[in-house]
C-alpha positions, 0 to 999 in steps of 0.5 A, a space after each residue: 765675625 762673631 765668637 759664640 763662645 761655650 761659657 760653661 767651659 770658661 766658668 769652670 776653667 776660671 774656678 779652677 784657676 782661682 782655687 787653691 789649697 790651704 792647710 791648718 792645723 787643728 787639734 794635732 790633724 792637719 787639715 786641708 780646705 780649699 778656696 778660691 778667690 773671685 777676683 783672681 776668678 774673674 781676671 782669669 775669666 775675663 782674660 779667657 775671653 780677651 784670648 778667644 777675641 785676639 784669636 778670632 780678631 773680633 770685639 763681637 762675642 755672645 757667651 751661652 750657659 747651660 740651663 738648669 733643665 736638661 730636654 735630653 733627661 726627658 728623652 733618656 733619664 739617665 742622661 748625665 746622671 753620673 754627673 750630679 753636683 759636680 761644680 766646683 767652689 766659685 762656679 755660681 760667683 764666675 757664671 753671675 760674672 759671665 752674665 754681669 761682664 758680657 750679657 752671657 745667656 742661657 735657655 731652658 731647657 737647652 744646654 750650652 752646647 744647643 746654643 752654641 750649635 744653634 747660633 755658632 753654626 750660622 753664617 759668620 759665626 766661629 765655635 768657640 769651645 774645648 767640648 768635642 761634641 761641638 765638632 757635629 756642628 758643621 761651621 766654623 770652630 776655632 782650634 784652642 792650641 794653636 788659635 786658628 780658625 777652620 772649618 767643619 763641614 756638614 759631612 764631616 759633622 754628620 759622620 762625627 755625630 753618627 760615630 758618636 751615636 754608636 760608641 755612646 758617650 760616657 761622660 754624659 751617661 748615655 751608652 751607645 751600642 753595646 760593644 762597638 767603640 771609637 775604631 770600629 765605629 770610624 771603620 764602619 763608617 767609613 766603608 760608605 759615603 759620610 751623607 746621612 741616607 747611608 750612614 743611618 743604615 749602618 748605624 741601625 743594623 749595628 743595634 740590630 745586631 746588638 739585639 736592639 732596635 731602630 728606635 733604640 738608635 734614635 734615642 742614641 742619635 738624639 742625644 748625641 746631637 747638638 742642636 743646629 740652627 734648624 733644629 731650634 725655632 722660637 722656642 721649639 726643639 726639633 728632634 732628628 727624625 730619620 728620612 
């Protein structure tokens, strides 16, 4: 069994982790600076993955990053443009570790994400990661709190990813449909049967209602889907088209 394992989430944790606080005074003014320690950063790090193998009793892990470019800004501009310059200290030092210690990989223009969907979601592979857009990958996930793997099958993934595609997400800048969030998103979908050919109508009428068009869900749809292995061939995206 391979752990395909979200590294950006590592990368980030273990620059936490290794950043404190100092304070000095200067001129009469206390002055407060962070640092971080690369050493402790990569002892955080490594022991991150060392947990990820012990939980998944394997010694065979692939680690993805994100890429610099990004397919979804070309598909939606705004796309995670509240989240500009938000690295913390260390986090080039902990991703040259990621690629250094374990071969840790990245593809332009794809995001972490894509590629833990693409090559987590096949065969013999586990999830690895805290983000819960990973749960529209159908596979198998590991749970982070309690160490156990379990499996997400393609319904319930399809009906995760339509949910999505209507409440937005706001950590990555895109909205949604106007005025539907978490409950009365699951409550329409769960009034039919979680297979896409009736989802997608729910979800079209939902924007429809909103004023809005089909092809304003499928821009939704588009960037609230994580690639899957069939999405992605020799470097080619896939978009989702509706059937």
């Amino acid at each position: 069994m391979r752990a395909v394992i979200d590294a950006d989430v590592i990368v980030y944790q273990a620059c936490i982790a290794a950043t404190v606080t100092a304070e000095v005074e200067l001129g009469g003014d206390l002055v407060l600076h962070d640092h971080m320690s690369v050493a402790h950063g990569e002892d955080t790090f490594d022991a991150m993955v060392q947990s990820v193998k012990d939980q998944v009793e394997t010694e065979d892990v692939m680690l993805v990053l994100s890429a610099d470019t990004n397919f979804r800004k070309d598909i939606y501009e705004r796309y995670k443009h509240n989240r500009k310059g938000i690295r913390p200290i260390g986090w080039s030092s902990m991703r040259q570790h990621a690629q250094d210690a374990y071969g840790a990989f990245y593809v332009s223009p794809l995001e972490g994400d894509d590629l833990v969907g693409i090559h987590g979601g096949q065969p013999g592979s586990v999830i690895v990661s805290i983000d819960k857009d990973l749960r529209t990958i159908p596979g198998m996930h590991l749970d982070n709190e309690t160490g156990e793997v379990y499996e997400i099958d393609e319904q319930a993934a399809d009906r995760f990813w339509m949910t999505q595609t209507l409440t937005g997400d706001s950590v990555d800048g895109y909205p949604g449909c106007p005025g539907i969030g978490k409950v009365r998103a699951e409550r329409m979908l769960e009034e039919c049967e979680p297979v896409l050919a009736d989802m997608w109508p729910v979800v079209v009428a939902a924007y429809q209602k909103a004023g809005l068009t089909e092809d304003d869900a499928l821009v939704q749809a588009r960037l609230a889907r994580i690639l899957r292995p069939d999405d992605y061939d020799g470097g080619t995206i896939k978009l989702w088209q509706p059937t």
